[in-house]
C-alpha positions in Angstrom: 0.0 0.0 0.0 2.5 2.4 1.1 4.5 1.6 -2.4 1.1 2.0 -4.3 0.3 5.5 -2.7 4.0 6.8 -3.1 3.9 6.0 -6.9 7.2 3.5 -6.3 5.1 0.6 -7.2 6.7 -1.5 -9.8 3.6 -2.8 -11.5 0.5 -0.8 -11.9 -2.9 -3.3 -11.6 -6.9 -3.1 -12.6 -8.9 -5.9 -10.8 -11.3 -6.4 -13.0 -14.3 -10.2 -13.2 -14.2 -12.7 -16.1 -17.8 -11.4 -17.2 -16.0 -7.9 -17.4 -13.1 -9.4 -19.5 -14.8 -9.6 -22.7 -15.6 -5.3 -22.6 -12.5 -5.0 -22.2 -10.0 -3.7 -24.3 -6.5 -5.1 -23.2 -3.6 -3.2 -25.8 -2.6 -0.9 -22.9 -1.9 -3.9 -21.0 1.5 -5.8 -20.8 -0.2 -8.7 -19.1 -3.4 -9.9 -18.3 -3.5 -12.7 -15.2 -6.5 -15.2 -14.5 -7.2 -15.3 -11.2 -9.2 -19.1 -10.8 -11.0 -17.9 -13.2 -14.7 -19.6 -14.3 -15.2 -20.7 -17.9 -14.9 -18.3 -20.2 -16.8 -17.6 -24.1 -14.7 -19.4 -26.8 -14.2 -15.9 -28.1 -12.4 -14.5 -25.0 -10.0 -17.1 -25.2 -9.4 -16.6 -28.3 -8.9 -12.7 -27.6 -6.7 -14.2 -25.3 -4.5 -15.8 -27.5 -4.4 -13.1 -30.1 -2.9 -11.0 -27.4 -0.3 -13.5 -25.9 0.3 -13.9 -30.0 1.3 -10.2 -30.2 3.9 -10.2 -27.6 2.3 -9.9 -24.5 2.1 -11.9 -21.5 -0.6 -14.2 -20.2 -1.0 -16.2 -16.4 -3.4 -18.6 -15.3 -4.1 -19.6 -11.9 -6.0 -22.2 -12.0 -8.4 -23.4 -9.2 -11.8 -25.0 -7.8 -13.4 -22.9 -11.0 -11.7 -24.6 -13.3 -14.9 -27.4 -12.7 -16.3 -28.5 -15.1 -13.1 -29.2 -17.0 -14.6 -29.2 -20.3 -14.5 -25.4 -21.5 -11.2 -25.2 -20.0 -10.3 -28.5 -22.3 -11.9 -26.7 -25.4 -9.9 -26.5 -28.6 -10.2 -22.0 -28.3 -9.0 -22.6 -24.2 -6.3 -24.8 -25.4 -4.6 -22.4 -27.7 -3.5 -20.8 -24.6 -3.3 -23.3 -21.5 -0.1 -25.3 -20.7 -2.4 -28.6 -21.5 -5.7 -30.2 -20.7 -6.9 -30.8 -17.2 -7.3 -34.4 -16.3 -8.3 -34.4 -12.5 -8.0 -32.5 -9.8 -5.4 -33.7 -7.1 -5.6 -34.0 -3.6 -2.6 -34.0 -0.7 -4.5 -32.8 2.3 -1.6 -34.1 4.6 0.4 -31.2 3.8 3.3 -33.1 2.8 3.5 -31.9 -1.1 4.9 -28.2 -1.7 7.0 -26.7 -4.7 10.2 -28.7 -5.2 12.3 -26.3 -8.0 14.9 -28.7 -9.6 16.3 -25.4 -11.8 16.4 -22.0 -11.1 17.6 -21.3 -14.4 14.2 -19.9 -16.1 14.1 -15.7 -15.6 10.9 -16.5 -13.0 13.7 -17.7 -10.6 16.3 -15.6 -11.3 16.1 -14.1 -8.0 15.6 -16.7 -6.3 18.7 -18.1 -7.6 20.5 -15.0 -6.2 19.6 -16.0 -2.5 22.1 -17.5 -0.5 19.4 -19.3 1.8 17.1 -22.2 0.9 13.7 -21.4 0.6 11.6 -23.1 2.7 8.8 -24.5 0.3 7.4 -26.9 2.9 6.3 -24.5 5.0 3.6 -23.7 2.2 2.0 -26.9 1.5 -0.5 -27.3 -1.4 -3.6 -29.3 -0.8 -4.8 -29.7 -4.0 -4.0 -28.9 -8.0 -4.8 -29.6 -11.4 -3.2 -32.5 -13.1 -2.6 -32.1 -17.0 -2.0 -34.1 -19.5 0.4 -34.0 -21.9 2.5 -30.7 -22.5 1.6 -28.6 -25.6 4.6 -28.2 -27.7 6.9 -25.7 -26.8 5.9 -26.2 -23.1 8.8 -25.8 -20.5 7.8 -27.0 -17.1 9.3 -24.2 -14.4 8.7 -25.5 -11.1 7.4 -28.9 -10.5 5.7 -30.1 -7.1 7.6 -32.6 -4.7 5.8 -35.9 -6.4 7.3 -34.1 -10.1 3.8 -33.0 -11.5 3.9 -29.7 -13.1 3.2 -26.4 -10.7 4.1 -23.9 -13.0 4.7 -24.1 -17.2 6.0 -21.5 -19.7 4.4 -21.8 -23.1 5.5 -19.6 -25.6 3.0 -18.3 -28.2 4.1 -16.4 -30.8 5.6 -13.2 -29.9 4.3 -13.8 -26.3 3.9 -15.8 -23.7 1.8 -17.5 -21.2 2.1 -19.2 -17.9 0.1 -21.8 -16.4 0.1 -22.5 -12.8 -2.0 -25.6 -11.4 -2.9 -24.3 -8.4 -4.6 -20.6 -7.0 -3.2 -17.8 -5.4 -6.6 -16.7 -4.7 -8.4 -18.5 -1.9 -9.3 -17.1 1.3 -7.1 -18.8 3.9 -10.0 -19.3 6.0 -12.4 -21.2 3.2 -10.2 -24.6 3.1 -7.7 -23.5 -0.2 -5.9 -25.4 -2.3 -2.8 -24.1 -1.0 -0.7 -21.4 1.5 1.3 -20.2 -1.0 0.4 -16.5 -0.7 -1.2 -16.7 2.8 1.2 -19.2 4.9 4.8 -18.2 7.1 7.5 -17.0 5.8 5.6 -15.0 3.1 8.9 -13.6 1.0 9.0 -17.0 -0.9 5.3 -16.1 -2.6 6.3 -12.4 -2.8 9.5 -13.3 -5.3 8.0 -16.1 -7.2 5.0 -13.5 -8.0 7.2 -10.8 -9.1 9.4 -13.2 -11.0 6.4 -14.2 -12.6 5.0 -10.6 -13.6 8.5 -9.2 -14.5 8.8 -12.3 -16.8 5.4 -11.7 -18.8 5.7 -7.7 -18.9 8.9 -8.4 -20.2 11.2 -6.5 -17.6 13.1 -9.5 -17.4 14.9 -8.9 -20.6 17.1 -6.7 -18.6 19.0 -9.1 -17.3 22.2 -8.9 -19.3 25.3 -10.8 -17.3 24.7 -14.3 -16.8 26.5 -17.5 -14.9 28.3 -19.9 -17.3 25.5 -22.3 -18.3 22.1 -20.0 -17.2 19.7 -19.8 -19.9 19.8 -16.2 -21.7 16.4 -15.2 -22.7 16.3 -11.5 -24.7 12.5 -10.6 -25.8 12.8 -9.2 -29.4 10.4 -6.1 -29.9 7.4 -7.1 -32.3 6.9 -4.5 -33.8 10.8 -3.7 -34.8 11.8 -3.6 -38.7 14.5 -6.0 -37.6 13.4 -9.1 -38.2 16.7 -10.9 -38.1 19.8 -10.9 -35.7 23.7 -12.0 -35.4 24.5 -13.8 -32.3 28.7 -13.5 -31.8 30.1 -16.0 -29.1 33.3 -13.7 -27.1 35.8 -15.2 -29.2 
């Protein structure tokens, strides 16, 4: 809040409902992020796509709305999601938590930079969506202890979107899926959410010195005469 009213804020938000999404016109946007979200008009997904396509960035959370699975397993809700949704797992002994293998992707890059382990189990997750197989192209980021997908990068055309298989939404007091954003210590959720958002807005493309064997990622502007580059190794 004090960020927000002080104008430091690094990302500038509008909370807006999936019945709202459709009237809205997203071009001023650098990412749009589904929140759980309910099923949603072949046509909005593919409005969706069209603007991951153009070089923008897309998240979704996905949760207890996500039932039934079959407009979320549509061909037009496909185009955009990581793969289709198979069942809905359960862990409700608390013993299943994010497990990163890699930190190599730019949504852990600073995560990598810490010097501390992160303490995943403290924020178990109770339930998530199983999927089937990967679209092509799909990178899984951060797997869960039993080495089911939590979080996937999909890249679609210029753009990019990011499936996660569980919320970040739920009330911590109405039996959620998971205390990611709501459980002790809290900086864990606070850097993978910013890592997520600086990766789809693109401020992650800043990143310019790199470890010996880290993926370099540099997003190309779409709308640049350039079409083609030279890549020159230091020797």
């Amino acid at each position: 809040d004090q960020f927000r009213r002080s104008g430091r804020a690094r990302f500038d938000c509008d909370v807006i409902t999936c019945q709202e999404l459709s009237l809205t016109g997203l071009d001023d946007y650098a990412a749009v992020c589904l929140l759980d979200p309910t099923a949603l008009a072949d046509d909005t997904w593919e409005n969706l796509a069209n603007y991951a396509s153009a070089g923008h960035g897309v998240a979704i959370f996905l949760g207890r709305n996500a039932e039934p699975t079959g407009p979320f397993n549509s061909a037009a809700a496909q185009e955009l999601l990581a793969g289709k949704l198979i069942r809905k797992a359960r862990r409700l002994d608390g013993n299943l938590f994010l497990a990163p293998r890699d930190t190599q992707h730019p949504i852990l890059s600073e995560l990598a930079k810490l010097t501390v382990a992160v303490p995943w189990s403290a924020l178990p997750v109770f339930r998530y969506w199983e999927l089937g197989p990967p679209a092509q192209g799909t990178q899984v980021v951060v797997p869960y202890g039993d080495e089911r997908p939590a979080i996937l990068d999909r890249p679609l055309g210029e753009g990019r979107v990011v499936t996660v298989t569980t919320p970040v939404s739920d009330s911590p007091n109405d039996d959620p899926w998971n205390l990611l954003p709501t459980g002790e210590p809290t900086w864990p959720f606070v850097i993978l959410a910013d890592g997520i958002m600086s990766y789809l807005v693109g401020s992650s493309q800043q990143q310019l010195n790199y470890l010996a064997g880290q993926t370099a990622v540099l997003r190309l502007d779409p709308n640049s005469e350039h079409r083609s580059y030279g890549l020159a190794a230091p020797q």
